[in-house]
C-alpha positions as CSV (number, residue, x, y, z in Angstrom):
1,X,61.6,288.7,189.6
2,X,59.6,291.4,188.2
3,X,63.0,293.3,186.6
4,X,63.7,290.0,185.3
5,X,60.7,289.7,183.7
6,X,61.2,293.6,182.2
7,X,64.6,292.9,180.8
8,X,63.7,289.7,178.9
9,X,60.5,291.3,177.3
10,X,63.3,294.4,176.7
11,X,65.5,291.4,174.8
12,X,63.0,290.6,172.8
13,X,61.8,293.4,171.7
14,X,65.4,294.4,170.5
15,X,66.0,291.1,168.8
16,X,62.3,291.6,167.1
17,X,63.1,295.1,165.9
18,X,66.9,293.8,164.6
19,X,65.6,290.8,162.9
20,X,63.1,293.4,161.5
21,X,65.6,295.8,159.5
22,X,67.8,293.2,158.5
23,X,64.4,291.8,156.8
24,X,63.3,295.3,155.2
25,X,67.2,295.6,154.0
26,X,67.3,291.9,152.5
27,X,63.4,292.4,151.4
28,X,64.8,295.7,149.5
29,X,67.1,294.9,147.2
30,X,66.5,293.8,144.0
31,X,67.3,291.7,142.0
32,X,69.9,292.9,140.4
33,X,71.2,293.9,143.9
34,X,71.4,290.1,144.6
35,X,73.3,289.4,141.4
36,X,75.7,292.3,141.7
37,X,77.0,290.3,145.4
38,X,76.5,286.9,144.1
39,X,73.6,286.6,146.8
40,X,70.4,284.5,147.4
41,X,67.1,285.7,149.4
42,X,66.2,283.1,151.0
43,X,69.9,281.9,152.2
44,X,70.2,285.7,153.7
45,X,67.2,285.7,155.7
46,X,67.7,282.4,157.1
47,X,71.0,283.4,158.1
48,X,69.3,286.8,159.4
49,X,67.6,285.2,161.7
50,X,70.2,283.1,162.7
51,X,72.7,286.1,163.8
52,X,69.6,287.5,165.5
53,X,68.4,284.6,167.3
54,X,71.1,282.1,167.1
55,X,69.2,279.2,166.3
């Protein structure tokens, strides 16, 4: 039970810290970045969190 517990607080953690730099990469590109790959913010971080999470 306890190992259980460990390894789903371990799964989180991961998912928190990949969500995290796919964030800081989306967060960091300009706008001109965006432009250049035909791209849009907010659709990119919404679909971050979906590859993260899977919600």
């Amino acid at each position: 039970m306890f190992s259980t517990l460990i390894n789903g607080t371990r799964d989180r953690v991961a998912k928190r810290r990949r969500y995290n730099q796919l964030v800081n990469e989306i967060m960091g590109m300009t706008s001109r970045d965006l432009a250049d790959i035909n791209g849009n913010r907010t659709d990119m971080l919404h679909n971050a969190y979906r590859e993260v999470y899977g919600r």
